[in-house]
C-alpha positions as semicolon CSV with decimal commas, in nm:
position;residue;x (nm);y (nm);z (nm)
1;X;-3,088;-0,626;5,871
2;X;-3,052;-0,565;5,489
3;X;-2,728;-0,405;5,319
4;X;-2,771;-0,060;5,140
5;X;-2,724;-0,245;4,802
6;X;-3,001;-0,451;4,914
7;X;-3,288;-0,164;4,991
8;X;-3,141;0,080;4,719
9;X;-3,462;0,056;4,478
10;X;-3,423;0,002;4,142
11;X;-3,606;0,109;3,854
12;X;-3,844;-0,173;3,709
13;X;-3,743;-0,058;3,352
14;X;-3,379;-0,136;3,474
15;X;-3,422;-0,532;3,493
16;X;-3,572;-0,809;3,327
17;X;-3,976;-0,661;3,344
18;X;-4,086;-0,561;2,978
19;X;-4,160;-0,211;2,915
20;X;-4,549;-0,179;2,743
21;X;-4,403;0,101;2,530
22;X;-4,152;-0,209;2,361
23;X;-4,433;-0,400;2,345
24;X;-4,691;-0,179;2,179
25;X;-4,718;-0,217;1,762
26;X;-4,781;0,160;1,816
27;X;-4,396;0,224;1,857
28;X;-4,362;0,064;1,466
29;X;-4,593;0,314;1,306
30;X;-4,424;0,589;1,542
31;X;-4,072;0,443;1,385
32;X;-4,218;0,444;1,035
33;X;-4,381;0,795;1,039
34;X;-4,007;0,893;1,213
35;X;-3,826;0,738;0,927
36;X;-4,022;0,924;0,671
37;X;-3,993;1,264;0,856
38;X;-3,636;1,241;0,827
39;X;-3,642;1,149;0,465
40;X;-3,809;1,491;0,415
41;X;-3,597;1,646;0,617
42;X;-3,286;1,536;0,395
43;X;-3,150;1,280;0,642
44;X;-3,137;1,010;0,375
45;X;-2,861;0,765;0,528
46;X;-2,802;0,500;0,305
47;X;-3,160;0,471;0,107
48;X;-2,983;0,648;-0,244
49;X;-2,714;0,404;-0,242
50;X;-2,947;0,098;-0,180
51;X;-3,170;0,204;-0,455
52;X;-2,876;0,296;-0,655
53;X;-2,772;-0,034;-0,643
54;X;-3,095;-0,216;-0,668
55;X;-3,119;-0,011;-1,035
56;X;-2,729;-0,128;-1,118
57;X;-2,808;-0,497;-1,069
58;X;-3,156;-0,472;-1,210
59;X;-2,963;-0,338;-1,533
60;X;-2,736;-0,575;-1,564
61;X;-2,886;-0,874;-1,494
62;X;-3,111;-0,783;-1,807
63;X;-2,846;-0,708;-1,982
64;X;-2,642;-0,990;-1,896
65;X;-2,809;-1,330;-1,703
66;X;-2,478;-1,440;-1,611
67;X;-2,422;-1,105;-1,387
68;X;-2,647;-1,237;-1,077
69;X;-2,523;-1,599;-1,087
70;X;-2,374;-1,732;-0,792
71;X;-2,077;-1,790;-0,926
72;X;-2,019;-1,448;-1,016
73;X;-2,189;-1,282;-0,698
74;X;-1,866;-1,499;-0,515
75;X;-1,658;-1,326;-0,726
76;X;-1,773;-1,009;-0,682
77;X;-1,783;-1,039;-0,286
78;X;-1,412;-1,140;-0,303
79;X;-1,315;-0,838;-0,532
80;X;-1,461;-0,632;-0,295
81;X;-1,247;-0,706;0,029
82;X;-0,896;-0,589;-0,044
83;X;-1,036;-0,223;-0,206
84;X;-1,330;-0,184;0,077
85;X;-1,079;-0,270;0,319
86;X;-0,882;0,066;0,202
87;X;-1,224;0,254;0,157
88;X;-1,325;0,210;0,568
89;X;-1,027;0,429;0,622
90;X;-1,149;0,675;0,386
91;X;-1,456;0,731;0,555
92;X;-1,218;0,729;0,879
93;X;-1,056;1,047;0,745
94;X;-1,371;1,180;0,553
95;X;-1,577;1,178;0,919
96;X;-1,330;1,421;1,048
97;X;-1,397;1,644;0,710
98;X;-1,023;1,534;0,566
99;X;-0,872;1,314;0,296
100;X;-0,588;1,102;0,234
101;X;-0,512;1,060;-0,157
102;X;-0,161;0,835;-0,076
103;X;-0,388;0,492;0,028
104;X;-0,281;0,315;-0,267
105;X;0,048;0,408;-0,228
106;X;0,082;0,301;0,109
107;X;-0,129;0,005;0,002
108;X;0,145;-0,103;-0,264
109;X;0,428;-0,015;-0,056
110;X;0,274;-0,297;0,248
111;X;0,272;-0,536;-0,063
112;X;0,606;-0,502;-0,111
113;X;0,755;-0,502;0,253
114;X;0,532;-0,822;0,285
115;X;0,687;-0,989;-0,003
116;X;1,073;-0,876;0,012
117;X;1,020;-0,978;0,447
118;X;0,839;-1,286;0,383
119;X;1,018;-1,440;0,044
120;X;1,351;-1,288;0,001
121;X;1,446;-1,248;0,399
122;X;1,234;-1,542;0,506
123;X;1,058;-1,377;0,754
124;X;0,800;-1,580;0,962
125;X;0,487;-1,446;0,790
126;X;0,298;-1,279;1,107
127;X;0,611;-1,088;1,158
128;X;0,638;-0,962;0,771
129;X;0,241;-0,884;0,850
130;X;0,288;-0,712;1,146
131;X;0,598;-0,477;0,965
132;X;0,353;-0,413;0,635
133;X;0,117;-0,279;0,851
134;X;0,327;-0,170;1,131
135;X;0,470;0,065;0,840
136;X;0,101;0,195;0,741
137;X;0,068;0,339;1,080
138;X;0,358;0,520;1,030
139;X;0,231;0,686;0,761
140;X;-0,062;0,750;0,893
141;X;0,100;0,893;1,223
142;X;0,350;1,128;1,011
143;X;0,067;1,259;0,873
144;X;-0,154;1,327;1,153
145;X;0,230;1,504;1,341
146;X;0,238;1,701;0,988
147;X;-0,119;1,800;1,025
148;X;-0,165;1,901;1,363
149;X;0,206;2,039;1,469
150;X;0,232;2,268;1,166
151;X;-0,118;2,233;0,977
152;X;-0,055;2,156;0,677
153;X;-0,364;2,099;0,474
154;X;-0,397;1,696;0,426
155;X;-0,514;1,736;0,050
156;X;-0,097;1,835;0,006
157;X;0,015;1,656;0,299
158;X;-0,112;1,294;0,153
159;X;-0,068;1,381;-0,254
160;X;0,280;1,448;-0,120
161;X;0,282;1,110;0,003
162;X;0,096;0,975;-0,271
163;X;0,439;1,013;-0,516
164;X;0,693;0,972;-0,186
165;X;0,570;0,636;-0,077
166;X;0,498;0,520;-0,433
167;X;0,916;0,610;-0,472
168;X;0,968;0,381;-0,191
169;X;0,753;0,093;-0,266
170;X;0,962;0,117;-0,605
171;X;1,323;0,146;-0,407
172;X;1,188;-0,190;-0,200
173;X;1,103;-0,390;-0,459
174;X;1,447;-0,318;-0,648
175;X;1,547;-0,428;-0,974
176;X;1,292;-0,722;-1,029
177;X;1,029;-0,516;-0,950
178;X;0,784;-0,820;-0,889
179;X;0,809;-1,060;-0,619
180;X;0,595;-1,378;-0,616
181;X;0,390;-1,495;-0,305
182;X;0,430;-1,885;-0,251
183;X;0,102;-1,995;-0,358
184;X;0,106;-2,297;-0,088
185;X;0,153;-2,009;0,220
186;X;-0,121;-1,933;0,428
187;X;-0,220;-1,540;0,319
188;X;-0,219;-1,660;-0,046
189;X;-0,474;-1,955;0,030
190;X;-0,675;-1,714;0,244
191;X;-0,756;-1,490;0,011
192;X;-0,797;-1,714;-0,288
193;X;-0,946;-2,066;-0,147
194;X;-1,053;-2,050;0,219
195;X;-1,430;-2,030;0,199
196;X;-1,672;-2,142;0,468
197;X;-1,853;-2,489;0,459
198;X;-2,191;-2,435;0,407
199;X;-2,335;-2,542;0,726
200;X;-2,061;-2,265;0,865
201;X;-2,186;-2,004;0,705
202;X;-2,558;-2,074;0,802
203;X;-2,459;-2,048;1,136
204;X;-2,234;-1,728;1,093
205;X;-2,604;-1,589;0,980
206;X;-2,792;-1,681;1,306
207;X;-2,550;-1,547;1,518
208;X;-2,510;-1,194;1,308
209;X;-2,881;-1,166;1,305
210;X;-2,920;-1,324;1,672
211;X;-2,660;-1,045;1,780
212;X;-2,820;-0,769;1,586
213;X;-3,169;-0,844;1,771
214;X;-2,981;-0,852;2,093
215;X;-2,756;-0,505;2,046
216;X;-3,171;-0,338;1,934
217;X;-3,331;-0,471;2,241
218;X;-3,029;-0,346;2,435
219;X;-3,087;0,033;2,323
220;X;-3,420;0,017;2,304
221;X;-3,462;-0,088;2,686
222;X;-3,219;0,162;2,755
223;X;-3,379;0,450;2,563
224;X;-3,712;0,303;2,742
225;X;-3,559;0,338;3,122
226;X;-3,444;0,703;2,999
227;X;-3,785;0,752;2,895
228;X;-3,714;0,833;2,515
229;X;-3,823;0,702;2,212
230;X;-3,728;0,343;2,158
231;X;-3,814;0,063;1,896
232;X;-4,069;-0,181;1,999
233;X;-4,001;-0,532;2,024
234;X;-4,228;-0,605;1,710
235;X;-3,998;-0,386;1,491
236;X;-3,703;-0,564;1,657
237;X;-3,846;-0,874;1,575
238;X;-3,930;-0,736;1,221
239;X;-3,532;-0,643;1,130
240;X;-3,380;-0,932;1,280
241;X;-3,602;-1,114;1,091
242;X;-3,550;-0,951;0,780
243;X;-3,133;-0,979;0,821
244;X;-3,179;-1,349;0,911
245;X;-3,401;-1,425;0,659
246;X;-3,166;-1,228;0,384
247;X;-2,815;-1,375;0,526
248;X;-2,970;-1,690;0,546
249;X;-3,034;-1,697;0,138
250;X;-2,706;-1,506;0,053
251;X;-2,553;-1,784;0,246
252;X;-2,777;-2,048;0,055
253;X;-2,691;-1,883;-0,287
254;X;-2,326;-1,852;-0,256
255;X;-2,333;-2,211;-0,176
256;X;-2,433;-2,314;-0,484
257;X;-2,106;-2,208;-0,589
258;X;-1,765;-2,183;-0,390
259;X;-1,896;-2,016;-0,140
260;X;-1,847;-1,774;0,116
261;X;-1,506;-1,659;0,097
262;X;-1,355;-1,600;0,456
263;X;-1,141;-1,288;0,303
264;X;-1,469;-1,114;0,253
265;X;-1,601;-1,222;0,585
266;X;-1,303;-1,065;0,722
267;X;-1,372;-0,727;0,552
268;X;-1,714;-0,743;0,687
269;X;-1,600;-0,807;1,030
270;X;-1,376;-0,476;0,940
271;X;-1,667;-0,346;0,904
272;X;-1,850;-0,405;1,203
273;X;-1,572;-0,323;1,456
274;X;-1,530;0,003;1,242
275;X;-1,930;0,133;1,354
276;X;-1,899;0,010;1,687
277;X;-1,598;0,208;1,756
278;X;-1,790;0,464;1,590
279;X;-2,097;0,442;1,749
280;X;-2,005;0,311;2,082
281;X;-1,730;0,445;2,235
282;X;-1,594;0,790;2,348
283;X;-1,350;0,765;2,080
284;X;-1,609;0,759;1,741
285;X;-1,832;1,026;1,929
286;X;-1,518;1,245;1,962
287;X;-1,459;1,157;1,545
288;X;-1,833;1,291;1,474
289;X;-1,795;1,578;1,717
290;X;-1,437;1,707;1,518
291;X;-1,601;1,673;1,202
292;X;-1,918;1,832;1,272
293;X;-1,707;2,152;1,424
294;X;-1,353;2,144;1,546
295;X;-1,386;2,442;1,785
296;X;-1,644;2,366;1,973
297;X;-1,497;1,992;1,983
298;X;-1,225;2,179;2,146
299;X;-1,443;2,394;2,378
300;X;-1,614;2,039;2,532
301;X;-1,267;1,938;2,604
302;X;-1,203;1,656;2,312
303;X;-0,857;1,604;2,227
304;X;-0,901;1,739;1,891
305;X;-0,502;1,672;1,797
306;X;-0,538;1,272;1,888
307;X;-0,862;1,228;1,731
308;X;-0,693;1,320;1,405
309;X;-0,365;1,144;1,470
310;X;-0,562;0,824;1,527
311;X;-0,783;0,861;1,243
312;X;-0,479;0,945;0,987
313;X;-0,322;0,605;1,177
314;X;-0,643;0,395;1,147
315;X;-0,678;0,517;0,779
316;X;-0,303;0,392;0,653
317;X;-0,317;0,055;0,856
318;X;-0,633;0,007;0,630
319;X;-0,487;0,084;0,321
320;X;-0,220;-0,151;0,465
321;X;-0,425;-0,439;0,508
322;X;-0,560;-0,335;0,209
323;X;-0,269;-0,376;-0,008
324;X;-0,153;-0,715;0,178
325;X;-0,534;-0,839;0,087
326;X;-0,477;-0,824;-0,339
327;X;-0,106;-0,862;-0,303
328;X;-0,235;-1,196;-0,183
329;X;-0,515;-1,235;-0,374
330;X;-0,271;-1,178;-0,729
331;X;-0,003;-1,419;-0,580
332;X;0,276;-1,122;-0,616
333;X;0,376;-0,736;-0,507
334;X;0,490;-0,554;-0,825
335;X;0,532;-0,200;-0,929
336;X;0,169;-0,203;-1,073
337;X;0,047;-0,312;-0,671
338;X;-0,157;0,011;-0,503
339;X;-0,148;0,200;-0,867
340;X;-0,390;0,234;-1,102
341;X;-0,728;0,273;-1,034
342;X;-0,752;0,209;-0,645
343;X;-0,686;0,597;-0,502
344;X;-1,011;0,680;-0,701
345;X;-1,192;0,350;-0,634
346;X;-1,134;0,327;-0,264
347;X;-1,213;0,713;-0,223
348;X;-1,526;0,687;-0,423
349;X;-1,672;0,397;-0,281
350;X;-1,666;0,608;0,096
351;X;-1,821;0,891;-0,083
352;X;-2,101;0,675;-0,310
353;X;-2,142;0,438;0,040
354;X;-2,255;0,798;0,208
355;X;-1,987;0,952;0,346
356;X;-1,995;1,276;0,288
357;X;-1,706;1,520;0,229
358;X;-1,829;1,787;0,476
359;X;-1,744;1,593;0,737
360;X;-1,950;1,471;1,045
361;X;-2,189;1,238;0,844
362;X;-2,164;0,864;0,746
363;X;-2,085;0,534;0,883
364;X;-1,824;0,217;0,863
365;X;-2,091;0,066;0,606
366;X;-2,054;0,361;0,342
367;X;-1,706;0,138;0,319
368;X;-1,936;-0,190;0,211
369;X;-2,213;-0,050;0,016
370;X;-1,975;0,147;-0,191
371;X;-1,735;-0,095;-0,275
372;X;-2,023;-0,263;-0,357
373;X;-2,163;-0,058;-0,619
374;X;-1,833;0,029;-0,773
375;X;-1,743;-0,372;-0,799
376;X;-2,068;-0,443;-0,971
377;X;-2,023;-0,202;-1,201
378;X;-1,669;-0,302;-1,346
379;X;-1,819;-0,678;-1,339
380;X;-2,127;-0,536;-1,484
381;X;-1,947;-0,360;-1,763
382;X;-1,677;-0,702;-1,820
383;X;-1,909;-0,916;-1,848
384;X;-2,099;-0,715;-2,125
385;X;-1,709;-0,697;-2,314
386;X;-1,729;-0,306;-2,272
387;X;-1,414;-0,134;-2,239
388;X;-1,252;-0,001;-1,901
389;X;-1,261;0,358;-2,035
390;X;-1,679;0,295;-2,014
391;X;-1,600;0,206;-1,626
392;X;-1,424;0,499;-1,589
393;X;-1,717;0,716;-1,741
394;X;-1,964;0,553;-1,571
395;X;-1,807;0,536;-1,198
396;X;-1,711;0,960;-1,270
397;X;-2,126;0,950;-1,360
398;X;-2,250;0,744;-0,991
399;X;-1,995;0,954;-0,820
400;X;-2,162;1,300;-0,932
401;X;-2,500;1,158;-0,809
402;X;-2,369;1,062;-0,474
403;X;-2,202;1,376;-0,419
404;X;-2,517;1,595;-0,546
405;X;-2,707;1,386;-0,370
406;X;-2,533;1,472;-0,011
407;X;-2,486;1,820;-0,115
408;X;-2,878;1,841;-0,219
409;X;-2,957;1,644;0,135
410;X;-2,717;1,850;0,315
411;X;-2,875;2,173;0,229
412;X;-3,244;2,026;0,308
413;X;-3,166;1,936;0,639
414;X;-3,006;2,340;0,711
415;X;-3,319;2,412;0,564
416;X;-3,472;2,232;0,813
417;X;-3,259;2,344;1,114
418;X;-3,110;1,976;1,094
419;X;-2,746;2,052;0,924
């Protein structure tokens, strides 16, 4: 006589028997006539950006040969990691339709606790890592106590922190006001020399595009057994493809210089923990849910108060990391670490990556794409011996266009009852 486990039935869509829906090209030309529906309908995603950025390095490479040589594509991939680091907690905070203008504040002020722990107390170095960052979510969870306890808006909640935390970075650093990172420890070589051997990083591409594949068929045989729209295993097949075949070059073309640099495979890993958190758990649903609207996030039962807590945590620990990442990469913490230019870089590479400051729309790779286009544009603009105040110009310019550009798409899709 059988168990009940044994004669409960399950559905053939369930196991290992192919659905004919996955299997039918029809379900590409379904995906492609989707794909262009939304693009009327002002869901854009991340098609401005791409094209945006096909146009910058189409420029410049005419401008300039030198701009899409290997050795300066390495370059620019390792400029990107410490700043795009601090720009996935942007888009953290931007989800949840919020901001945080202190990140390169608390950025500077991990660079310093990292370098007065680790050189002038002669700390072990995971323990100086762990109190940087340990002192980013701090920050982060004063804010979110700030914000939800007596709700205070974040713009003055985080400029307020923005001149605080800059104060204290100064006050820990004291009267030298630099402090030099031993350039034989471990977080100075690995941001500045640890790059993977080239057969490495071949096989970091087979497995990225092997797991993509496998995370598409997943869905789409779930969406099948719910009976809902799902790719086909030809487009499957087309876009792992198409990432193997493109990670697979990038791989072959950084060789031919130093490279891939492990401190940019790092931020990419960022990266892709950051969407699946986002896209796969309870938690990033409850993130979309607050910033698409708060009260009826708290009429579903979310925990509206943690969600932002977390996020204002999550965000801070980034710009944490952040900071440690070019603290490293320079060698030193000074007064100059977290200043300058990386509040507006970081914030502008969530909103150019897609993010959008309404709240409830983007993803972890607005962070990438972003950084991205704001990197190639300052090498763009070096290389060509043009001075920063033309960066400046032209970042304000590609930050105009993203923002119209959401605001224009945003307004299409409430035209099209998609807001």
């Amino acid at each position: 006589m059988s168990s009940g486990r044994e004669e409960r039935a399950v559905p053939a869509s369930a196991v290992d028997v192919p659905d004919d829906r996955l299997l039918s090209p029809r379900s590409l030309r379904a995906a492609v006539a989707l794909l262009l529906t939304r693009v009327r309908g002002g869901d854009l995603g991340s098609l401005p950006v791409v094209i945006g950025l096909v146009l910058i390095w189409t420029v410049f490479q005419a401008l300039n040969p030198i701009f899409l040589s290997s050795t300066n594509l390495v370059n620019l991939t390792m400029q990107c990691a410490a700043i795009g680091t601090i720009a996935l907690g942007i888009v953290l905070v931007l989800l949840v339709g919020e901001i945080d203008l202190s990140v390169g504040s608390v950025a500077g002020l991990a660079a310093a606790i990292l370098a007065v722990t680790f050189v002038q107390l002669q700390w072990n170095l995971a323990i100086a890592l762990v109190a940087a960052i340990g002192a980013g979510a701090l920050v982060g969870l004063l804010y979110g106590f700030l914000y939800t306890r007596f709700g205070l808006p974040s713009f003055v909640i985080t400029l307020a922190g923005l001149l605080g935390f800059l104060g204290l970075q100064l006050w820990v650093l004291g009267a030298t006001g630099s402090i030099n990172l031993p350039f034989d420890s471990w977080i100075v070589y690995f941001a500045q020399q640890m790059f993977l051997p080239a057969w490495a990083s071949y096989v970091v591409a087979v497995l990225t595009a092997a797991g993509y594949a496998w995370i598409l068929m997943r869905r789409a045989r779930a969406r099948a057994a719910a009976n809902l729209v799902s790719q086909s295993y030809v487009e499957i097949g087309l876009r792992g493809g198409a990432l193997l075949v493109f990670l697979l070059v990038a791989a072959w073309y950084l060789n031919l210089s130093r490279g891939v640099g492990v401190m940019f495979l790092f931020f990419l890993a960022l990266v892709v923990i950051a969407n699946f958190a986002l896209t796969r758990t309870r938690w990033g649903r409850a993130v979309y849910a607050v910033g698409g609207s708060v009260e009826a996030s708290r009429r579903a039962g979310i925990p509206v108060d943690r969600i932002y807590i977390s996020v204002f945590m999550l965000c801070s620990s980034l710009a944490a990391v952040g900071g440690i990442l070019a603290a490293a990469r320079l060698a030193a913490a000074n007064q100059s670490s977290g200043a300058g230019d990386v509040n507006l870089n970081a914030i502008a590479a969530a909103v150019i990556g897609g993010a959008s400051l309404f709240g409830g729309r983007g993803t972890a790779f607005a962070a990438l794409l972003g950084i991205v286009v704001i990197q190639s544009i300052s090498s763009g603009l070096t290389l060509l011996n043009l001075d920063s105040s033309v960066q400046f110009m032209v970042t304000g310019v590609v930050l105009v266009l993203a923002v119209t550009v959401d605001s224009l798409s945003r307004r299409k899709r409430a035209a099209a009852g998609r807001a």
